[in-house]
C-alpha positions in Angstrom: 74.4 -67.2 121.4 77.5 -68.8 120.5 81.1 -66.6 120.2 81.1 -66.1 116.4 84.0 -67.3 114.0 85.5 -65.7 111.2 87.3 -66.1 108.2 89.3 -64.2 105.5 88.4 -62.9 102.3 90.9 -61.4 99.8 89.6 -59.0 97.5 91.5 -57.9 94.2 91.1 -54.5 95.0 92.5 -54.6 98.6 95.6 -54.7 100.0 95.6 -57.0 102.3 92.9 -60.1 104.1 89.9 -58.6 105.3 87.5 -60.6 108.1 84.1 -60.7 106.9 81.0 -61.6 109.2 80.0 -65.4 108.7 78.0 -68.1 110.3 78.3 -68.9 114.2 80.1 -71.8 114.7 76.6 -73.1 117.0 73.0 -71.8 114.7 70.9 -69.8 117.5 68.1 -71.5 118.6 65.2 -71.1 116.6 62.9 -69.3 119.6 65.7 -66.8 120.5 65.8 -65.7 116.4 61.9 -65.3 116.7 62.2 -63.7 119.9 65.2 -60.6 117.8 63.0 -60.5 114.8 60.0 -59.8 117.3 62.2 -56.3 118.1 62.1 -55.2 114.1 59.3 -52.1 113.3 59.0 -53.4 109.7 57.7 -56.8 110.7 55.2 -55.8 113.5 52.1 -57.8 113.4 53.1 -60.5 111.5 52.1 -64.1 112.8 53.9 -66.9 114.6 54.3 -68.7 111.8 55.4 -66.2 109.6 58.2 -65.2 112.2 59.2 -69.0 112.0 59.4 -68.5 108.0 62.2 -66.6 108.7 63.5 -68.1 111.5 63.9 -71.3 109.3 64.8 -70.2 105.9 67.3 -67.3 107.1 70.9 -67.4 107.4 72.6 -66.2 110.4 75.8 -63.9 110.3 77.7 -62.4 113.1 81.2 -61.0 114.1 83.2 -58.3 116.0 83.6 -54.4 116.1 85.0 -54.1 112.6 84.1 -56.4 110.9 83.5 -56.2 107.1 79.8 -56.7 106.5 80.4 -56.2 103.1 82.8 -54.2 100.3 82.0 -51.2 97.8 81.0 -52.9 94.5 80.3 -56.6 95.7 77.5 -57.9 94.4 73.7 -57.3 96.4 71.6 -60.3 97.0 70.2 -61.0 100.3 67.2 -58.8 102.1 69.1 -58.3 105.9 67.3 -57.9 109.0 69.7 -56.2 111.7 69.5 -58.2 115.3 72.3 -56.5 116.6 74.7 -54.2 116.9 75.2 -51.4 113.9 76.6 -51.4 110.3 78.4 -48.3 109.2 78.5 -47.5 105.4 81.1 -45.3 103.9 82.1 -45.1 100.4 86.1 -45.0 99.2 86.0 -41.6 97.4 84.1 -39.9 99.7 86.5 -39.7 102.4 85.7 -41.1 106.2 82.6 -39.4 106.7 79.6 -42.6 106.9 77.4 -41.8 104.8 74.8 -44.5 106.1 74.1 -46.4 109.6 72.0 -49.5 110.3 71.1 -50.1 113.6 69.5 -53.2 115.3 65.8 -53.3 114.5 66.0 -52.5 110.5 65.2 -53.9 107.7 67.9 -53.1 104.5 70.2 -54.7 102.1 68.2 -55.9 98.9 64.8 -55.8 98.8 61.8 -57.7 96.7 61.3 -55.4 93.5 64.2 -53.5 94.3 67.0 -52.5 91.2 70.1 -52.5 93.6 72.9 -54.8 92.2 75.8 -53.9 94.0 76.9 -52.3 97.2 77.5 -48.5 96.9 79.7 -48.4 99.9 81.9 -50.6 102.5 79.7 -51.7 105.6 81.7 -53.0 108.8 80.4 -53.5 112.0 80.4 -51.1 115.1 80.8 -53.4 118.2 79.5 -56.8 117.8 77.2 -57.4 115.6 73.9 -60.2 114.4 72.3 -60.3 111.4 69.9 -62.8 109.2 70.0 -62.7 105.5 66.8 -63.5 103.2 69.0 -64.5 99.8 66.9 -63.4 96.9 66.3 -66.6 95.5 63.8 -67.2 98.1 61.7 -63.8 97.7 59.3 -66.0 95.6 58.4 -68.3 97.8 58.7 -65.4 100.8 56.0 -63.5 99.5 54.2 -66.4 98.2 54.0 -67.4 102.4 54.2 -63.6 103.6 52.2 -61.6 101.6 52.0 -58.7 103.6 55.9 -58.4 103.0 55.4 -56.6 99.3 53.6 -53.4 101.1 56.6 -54.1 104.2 59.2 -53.7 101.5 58.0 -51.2 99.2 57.2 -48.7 102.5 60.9 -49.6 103.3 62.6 -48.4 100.2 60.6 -45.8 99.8 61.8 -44.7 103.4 65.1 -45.5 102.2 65.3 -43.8 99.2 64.1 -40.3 100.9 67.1 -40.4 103.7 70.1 -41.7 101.3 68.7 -38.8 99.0 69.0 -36.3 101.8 72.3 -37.8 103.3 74.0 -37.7 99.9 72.6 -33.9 99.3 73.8 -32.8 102.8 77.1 -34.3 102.0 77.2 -32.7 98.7 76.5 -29.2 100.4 79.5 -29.5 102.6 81.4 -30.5 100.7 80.7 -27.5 98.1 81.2 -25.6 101.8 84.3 -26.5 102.6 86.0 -25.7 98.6 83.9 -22.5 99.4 85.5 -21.5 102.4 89.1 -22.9 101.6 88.8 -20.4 98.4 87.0 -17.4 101.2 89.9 -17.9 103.1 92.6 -17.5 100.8 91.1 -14.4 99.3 90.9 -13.1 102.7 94.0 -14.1 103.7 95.8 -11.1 101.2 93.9 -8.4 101.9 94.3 -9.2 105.9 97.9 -9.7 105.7 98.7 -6.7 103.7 96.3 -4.7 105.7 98.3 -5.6 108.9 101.6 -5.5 107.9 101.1 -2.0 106.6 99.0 -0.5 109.9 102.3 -2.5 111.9 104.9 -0.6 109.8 102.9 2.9 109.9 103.5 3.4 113.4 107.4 3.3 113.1 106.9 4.9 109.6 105.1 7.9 111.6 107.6 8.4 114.2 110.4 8.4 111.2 108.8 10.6 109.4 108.0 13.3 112.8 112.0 13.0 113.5 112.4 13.9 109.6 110.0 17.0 109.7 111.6 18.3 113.0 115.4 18.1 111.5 113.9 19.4 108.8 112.6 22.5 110.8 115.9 22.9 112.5 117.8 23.9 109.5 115.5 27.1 109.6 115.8 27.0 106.1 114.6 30.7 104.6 111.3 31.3 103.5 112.0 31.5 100.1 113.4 27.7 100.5 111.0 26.5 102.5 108.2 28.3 99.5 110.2 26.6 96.8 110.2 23.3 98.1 106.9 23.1 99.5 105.9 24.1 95.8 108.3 21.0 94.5 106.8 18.8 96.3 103.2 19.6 95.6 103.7 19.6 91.8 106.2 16.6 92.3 103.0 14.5 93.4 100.8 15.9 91.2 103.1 14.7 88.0 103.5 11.3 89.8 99.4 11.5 90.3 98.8 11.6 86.3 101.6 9.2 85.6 99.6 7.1 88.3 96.3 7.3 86.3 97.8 6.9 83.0 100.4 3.9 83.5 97.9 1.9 85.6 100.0 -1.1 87.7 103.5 -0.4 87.4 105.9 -2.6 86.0 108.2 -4.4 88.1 111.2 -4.3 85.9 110.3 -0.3 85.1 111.1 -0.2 89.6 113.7 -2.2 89.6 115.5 -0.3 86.7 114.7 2.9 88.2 116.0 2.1 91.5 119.4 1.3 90.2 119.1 4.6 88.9 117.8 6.8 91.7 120.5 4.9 94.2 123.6 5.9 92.0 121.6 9.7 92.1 121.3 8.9 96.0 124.9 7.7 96.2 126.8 10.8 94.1 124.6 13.3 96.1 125.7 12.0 99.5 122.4 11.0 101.0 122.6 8.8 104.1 120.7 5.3 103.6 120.5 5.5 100.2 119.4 1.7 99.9 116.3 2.9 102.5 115.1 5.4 100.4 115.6 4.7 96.7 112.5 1.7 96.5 110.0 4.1 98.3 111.0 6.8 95.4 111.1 4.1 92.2 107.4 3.0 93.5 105.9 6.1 92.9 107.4 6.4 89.1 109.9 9.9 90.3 113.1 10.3 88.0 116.1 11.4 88.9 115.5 14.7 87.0 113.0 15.6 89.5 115.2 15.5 92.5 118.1 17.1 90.2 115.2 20.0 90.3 115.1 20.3 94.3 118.5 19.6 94.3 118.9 23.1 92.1 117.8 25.0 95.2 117.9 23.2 98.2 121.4 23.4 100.1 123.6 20.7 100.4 123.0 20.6 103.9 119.5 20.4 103.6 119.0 18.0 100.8 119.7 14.9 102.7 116.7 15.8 104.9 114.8 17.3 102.2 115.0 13.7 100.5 114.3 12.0 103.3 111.3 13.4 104.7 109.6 13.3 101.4 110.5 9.6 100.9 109.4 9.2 104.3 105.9 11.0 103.6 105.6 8.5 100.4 106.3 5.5 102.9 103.4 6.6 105.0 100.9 7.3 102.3 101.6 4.3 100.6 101.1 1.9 104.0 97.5 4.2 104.5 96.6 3.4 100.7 97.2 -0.4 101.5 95.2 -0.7 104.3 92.3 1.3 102.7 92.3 -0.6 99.4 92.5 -3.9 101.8 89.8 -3.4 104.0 88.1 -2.2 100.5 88.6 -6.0 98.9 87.4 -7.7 102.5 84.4 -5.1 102.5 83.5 -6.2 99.0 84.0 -10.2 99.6 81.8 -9.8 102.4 79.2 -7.9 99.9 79.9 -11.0 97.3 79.4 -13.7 100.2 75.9 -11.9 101.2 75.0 -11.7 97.6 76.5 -15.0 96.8 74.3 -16.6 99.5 71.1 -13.9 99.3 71.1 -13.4 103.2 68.5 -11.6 104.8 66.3 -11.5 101.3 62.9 -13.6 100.5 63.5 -17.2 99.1 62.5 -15.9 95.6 63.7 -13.0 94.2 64.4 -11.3 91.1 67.7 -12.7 89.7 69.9 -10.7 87.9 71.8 -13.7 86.0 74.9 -11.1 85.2 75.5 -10.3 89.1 74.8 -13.2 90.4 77.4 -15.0 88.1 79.6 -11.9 89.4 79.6 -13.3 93.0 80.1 -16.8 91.9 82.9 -16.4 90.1 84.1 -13.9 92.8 84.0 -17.0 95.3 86.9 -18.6 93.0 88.6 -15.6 92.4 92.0 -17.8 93.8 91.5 -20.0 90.9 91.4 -17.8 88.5 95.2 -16.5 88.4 95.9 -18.4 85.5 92.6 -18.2 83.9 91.7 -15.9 80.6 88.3 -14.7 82.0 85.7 -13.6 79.2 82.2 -12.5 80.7 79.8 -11.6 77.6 76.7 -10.6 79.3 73.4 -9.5 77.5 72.5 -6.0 78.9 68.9 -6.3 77.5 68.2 -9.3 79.7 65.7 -9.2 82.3 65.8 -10.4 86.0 64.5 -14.2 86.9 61.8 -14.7 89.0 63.9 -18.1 91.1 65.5 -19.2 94.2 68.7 -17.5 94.6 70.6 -19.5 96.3 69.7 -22.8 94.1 71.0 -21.1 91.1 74.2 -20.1 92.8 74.3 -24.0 93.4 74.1 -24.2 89.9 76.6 -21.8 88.6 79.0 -23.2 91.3 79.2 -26.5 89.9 79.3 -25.4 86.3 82.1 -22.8 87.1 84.2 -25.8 89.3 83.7 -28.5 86.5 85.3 -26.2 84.4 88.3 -25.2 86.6 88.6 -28.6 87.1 88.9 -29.9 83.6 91.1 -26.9 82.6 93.1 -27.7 85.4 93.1 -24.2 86.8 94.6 -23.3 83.4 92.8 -22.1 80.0 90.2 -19.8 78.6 86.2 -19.7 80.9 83.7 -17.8 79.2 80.6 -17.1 81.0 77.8 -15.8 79.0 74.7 -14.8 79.3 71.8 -13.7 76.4 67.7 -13.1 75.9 66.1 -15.3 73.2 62.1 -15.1 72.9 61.1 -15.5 76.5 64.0 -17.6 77.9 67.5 -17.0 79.2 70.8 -18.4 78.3 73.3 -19.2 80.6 76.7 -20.5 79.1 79.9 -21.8 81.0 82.5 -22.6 78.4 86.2 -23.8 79.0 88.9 -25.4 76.9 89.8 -28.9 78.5 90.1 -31.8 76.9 86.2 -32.9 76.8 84.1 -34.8 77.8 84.8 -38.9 76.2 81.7 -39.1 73.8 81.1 -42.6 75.9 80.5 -41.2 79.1 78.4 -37.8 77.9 74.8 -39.7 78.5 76.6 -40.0 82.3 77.3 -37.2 83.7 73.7 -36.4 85.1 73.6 -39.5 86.8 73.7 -39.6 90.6 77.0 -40.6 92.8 78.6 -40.9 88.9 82.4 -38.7 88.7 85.6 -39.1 87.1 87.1 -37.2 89.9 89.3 -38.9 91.6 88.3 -40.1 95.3 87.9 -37.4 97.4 87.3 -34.8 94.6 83.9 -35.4 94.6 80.4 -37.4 95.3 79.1 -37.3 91.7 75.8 -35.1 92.9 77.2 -32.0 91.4 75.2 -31.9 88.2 72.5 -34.7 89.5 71.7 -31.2 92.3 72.1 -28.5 89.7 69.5 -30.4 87.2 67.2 -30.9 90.1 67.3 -27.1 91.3 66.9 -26.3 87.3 63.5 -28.5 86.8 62.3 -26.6 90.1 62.8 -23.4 88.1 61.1 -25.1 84.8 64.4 -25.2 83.5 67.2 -27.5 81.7 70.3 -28.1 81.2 72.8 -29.6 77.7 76.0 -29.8 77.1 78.2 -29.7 74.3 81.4 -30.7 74.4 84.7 -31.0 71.9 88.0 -31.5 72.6 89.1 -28.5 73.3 85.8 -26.7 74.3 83.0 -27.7 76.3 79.6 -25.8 76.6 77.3 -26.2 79.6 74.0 -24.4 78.6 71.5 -23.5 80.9 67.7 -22.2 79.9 65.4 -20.8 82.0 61.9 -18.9 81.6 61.7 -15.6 82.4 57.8 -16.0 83.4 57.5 -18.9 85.8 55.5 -17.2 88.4 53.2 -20.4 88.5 56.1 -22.8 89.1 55.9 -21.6 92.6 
């Protein structure tokens, strides 16, 4: 075969020239196309003369590793048997990942009876590569001479259909893995951090504090002082205790305005580092009154110490209550994730739609900083007979559409409610809406209006698949302002399996 030539094609949408496939410069002889087509599945046991059909009335292509076969969006119209070489597909706004390779031997591009217009994706060539094109003005008269070709074809797309379906959904699920872990990570990342920074600091803390407790025991204070102040201290944390449970999360301002105070108390008392210890004291919510109390009866020898080793025993309590309540949050994450994903349970269980929205929303917990949360669920509904994971897959892509058209800002309410024998599931938020013109859309297959790389457009296509399974659908509403996803499901669907 002859070295193939090229030429350029300038599309609006491109940058820049692009070399697409074209004819050889010298047409292949007519025995050595017979002799490829001979190598394709689909056409096994077809006759001489219908190989010759072909061999006549195709059109030969061929070019070099890379190599446009054809562009996203240009129009389908020729049936393409591969001779050589392999076609990689990929689609703009679904990053670099192919989503689709032909190799020599296969029959693809537009079929007879087929609906494809366009091209859903860019196809270039990997190595050199051969082709012949049926165009689709000459399907008539190809299955008028090959009639075999309309059960060929039909097999084909079928075939076709089946793996594109499972490529997209396998790109779809990681995908929706990779937002899941980036948002895992991050809500693992604080509890970690804090967790270790405290348990590095509480060995130095420890020492401090020993070296405090020993000066402290060299003063040989009486036993009447050392009574008096072990008492202070004792109902000293027990006030700070109930202030704890009644004031909730400090304030930050309330600290910071009480630390100017207890470092001027610090300061006109004389105790060493007063910058060291007057945050641990604001923390815990102690006013200067209190230590004017120990001060009352605690020398002035021994006050600096006296201060210091109960800052110092704050310091250390605090770092133990840090890595507890961390290793609390990466203890309940990992419950969320097990939940989440319904490890180690049966396929179908009994779904209880309030918890398992819990561990949803608990996977975008780092999205939800700016987020009014409402979660109105009905106490009188039952559990749901369904696959657990699917309708995770479902909430998942509610809960993200929403955060996405919010734009990680706005009101999500999640609701739940019993009506006769079916169950509500709502996901509202207050973006902008969905445009009245694309509404009858947003259920189609590979459709978004993310922006490339944000998404494939299976998102809803999967969660109204996984709700028919369940004998379920799914309708939205949607206003300027407020947009309603409303899921129904039957509470009795013990056939549906």
């Amino acid at each position: 075969m002859a070295a193939p030539s090229s030429y350029e094609v300038i599309l609006p949408h491109q940058l820049g020239p692009q070399i697409f496939i074209a004819p050889p410069s010298h047409p292949t002889s007519q025995a050595e196309i017979i002799a490829a087509l001979r190598t394709i599945p689909a056409l096994d046991g077809l006759t001489e003369d219908e190989y010759r059909w072909f061999a006549t009335h195709g059109t030969e292509r061929v070019g070099d590793d890379g190599a446009m076969v054809f562009a996203e969006g240009s129009p389908c119209d020729r049936m393409v048997f591969i001779l050589k070489g392999e076609v990689h597909v990929r689609r703009h706004n679904a990053g670099p990942m192919t989503l689709w390779i032909g190799r020599a031997g296969q029959m693809t591009g537009k079929l007879p009876f087929s609906r494809m217009k366009v091209y859903g994706g860019e196809g270039y060539l990997v190595g050199s590569g051969w082709s012949l094109d049926i165009h689709e003005d000459l399907f008539p008269e190809m299955l008028a001479a090959i009639p075999s070709m309309t059960q060929r074809c039909v097999s084909t797309m079928m075939d076709r259909v089946r793996e594109v379906t499972r490529m997209e959904q396998q790109a779809e699920k990681l995908a929706a893995l990779g937002k899941l872990a980036a948002n895992l990570a991050h809500e693992l990342n604080n509890p970690a951090s804090a967790a270790q920074r405290s348990a590095s600091s509480l060995f130095s803390e420890l020492r401090q504090y020993g070296d405090q407790k020993y000066r402290l025991g060299n003063l040989c204070l009486s036993d009447t002082q050392t009574s008096q102040y072990r008492s202070w201290v004792a109902r000293t944390r027990s006030i700070l205790a109930e202030q704890d449970a009644i004031s909730g999360t400090p304030d930050a301002l309330a600290i910071s305005d009480r630390e100017v105070d207890l470092l001027r108390w610090l300061e006109e008392h004389r105790i060493p580092n007063p910058w060291a210890i007057a945050p641990s004291l604001a923390e815990t919510g102690i006013a200067a009154a209190q230590l004017d109390e120990l001060a009352g009866f605690v020398t002035t020898e021994a006050l600096p110490v006296a201060v210091a080793t109960f800052a110092s025993s704050l310091r250390v309590e605090r770092m133990a209550e840090t890595v507890v309540n961390s290793t609390v949050r990466i203890f309940d994450l990992i419950r969320a994730i097990k939940d989440y994903s319904y490890m180690d349970q049966a396929p179908i269980q009994d779904i209880d739609l309030a918890q398992s929205l819990e561990n949803t929303l608990a996977m975008f917990k780092s999205r939800l900083q700016h987020v009014t949360m409402i979660n109105d669920f009905d106490p009188a509904l039952p559990p749901v007979a369904g696959y657990g994971r699917e309708l995770n897959q479902v909430w998942t892509a509610l809960i993200e559409n929403a955060l996405d058209a919010m734009k990680d800002h706005g009101t999500l309410r999640v609701c739940t409610r019993l009506q006769g024998r079916m169950a509500f599931v709502e996901v509202w938020d207050t973006g902008p809406g969905i445009d009245p013109e694309l509404k009858s859309r947003i259920f189609e297959p590979f459709y978004t209006t993310k922006a490339p790389g944000r998404g494939l457009g299976l998102g809803l296509d999967t969660a109204q698949r996984i709700l028919e399974r369940h004998s379920g659908f799914i309708q939205v509403e949607s206003h300027p302002g407020s947009t309603c996803f409303q899921v129904r499901l039957p509470l009795e669907q013990a056939q549906t399996y």
